[in-house]
C-alpha positions as CSV (number, residue, x, y, z in Angstrom):
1,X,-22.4,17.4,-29.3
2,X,-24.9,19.0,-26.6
3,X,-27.3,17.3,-24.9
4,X,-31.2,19.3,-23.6
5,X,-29.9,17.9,-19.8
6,X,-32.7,19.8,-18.7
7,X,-35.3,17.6,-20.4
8,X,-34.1,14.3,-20.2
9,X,-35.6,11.9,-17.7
10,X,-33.6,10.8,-14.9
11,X,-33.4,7.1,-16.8
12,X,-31.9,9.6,-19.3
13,X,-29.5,11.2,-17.4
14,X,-28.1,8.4,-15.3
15,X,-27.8,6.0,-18.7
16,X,-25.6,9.2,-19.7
17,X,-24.0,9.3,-16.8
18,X,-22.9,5.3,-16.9
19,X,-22.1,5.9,-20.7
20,X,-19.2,9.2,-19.6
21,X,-17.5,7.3,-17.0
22,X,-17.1,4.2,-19.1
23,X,-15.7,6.8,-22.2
24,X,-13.4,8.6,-19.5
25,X,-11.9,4.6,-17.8
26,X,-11.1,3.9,-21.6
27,X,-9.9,7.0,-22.3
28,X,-7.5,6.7,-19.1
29,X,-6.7,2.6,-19.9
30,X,-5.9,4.0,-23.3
31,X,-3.6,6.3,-22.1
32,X,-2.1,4.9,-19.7
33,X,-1.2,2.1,-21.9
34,X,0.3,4.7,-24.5
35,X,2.4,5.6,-22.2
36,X,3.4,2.6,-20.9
37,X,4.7,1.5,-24.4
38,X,6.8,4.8,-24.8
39,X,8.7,3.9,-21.3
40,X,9.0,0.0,-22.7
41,X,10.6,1.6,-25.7
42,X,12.8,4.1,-24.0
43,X,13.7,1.3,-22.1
44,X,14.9,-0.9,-24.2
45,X,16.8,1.3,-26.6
46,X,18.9,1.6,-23.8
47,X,19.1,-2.0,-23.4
48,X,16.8,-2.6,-20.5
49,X,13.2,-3.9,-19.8
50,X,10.8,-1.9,-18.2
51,X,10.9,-4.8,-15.7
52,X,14.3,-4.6,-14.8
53,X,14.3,-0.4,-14.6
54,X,11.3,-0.8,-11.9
55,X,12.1,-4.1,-10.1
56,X,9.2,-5.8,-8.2
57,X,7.3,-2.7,-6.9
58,X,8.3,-3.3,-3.1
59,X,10.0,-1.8,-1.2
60,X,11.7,-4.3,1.7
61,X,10.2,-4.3,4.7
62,X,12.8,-2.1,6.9
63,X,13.7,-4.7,10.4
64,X,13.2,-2.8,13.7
65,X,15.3,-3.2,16.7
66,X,13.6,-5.0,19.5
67,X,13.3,-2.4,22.4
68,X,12.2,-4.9,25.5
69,X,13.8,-8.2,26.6
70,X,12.5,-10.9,28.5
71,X,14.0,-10.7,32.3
72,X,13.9,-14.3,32.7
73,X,14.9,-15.7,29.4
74,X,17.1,-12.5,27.2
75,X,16.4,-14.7,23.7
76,X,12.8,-13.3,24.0
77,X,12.8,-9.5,22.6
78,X,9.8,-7.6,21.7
79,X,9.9,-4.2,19.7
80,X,7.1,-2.8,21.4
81,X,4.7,-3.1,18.0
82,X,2.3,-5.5,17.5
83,X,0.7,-8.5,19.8
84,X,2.5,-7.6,22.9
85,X,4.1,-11.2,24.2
86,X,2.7,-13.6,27.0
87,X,6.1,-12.5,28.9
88,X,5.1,-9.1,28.8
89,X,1.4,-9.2,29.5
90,X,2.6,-11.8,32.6
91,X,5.1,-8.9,33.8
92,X,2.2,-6.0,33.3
93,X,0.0,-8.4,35.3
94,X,1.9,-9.4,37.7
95,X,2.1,-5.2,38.7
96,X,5.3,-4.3,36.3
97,X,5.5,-2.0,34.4
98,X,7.1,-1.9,30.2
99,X,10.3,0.5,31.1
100,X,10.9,-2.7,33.5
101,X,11.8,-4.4,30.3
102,X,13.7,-1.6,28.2
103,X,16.7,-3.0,27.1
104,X,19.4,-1.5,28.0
């Protein structure tokens, strides 16, 4: 198939354009479903669903130890990510500084 790209109107070309890259997304969803069914089948002759090979997808979120502690109340621990706490911004204001609250 060839195509006179240097005589087409640019209507022409971008129709063309709009006609590959819906060819090339089926060709890739056509694909990757192929292969999908080949691991679904591999999976199962060994007794398995693809499902239970893969699990959900996520990984679980990994805890982090708190690093700071409240002076005036040690329940309240901050890990030094995120929102900093109204304990915290109150010590910082108040002419502290955050090592004042490493836990040690």
């Amino acid at each position: 198939m060839n195509f006179d790209l240097d005589n087409m109107s640019l209507k022409e070309l971008r129709d063309l354009h709009k006609a590959v890259g819906r060819q090339i997304d089926g060709f890739e969803a056509k694909k990757k479903e192929k292969a999908m069914m080949a691991a679904q089948q591999a999976a199962e002759e060994h007794g398995y669903s693809l499902k239970d090979l893969l699990g959900s997808g996520k990984a679980p979120k990994a805890t982090v130890a708190p690093k700071y502690v409240n002076p005036d109340d040690s329940s309240e621990t901050w890990t030094g990510r995120g929102r900093q706490p109204r304990w915290v911004k109150g010590h910082l204001d108040a002419g502290g500084s955050v090592d004042d609250l490493l836990i040690k």
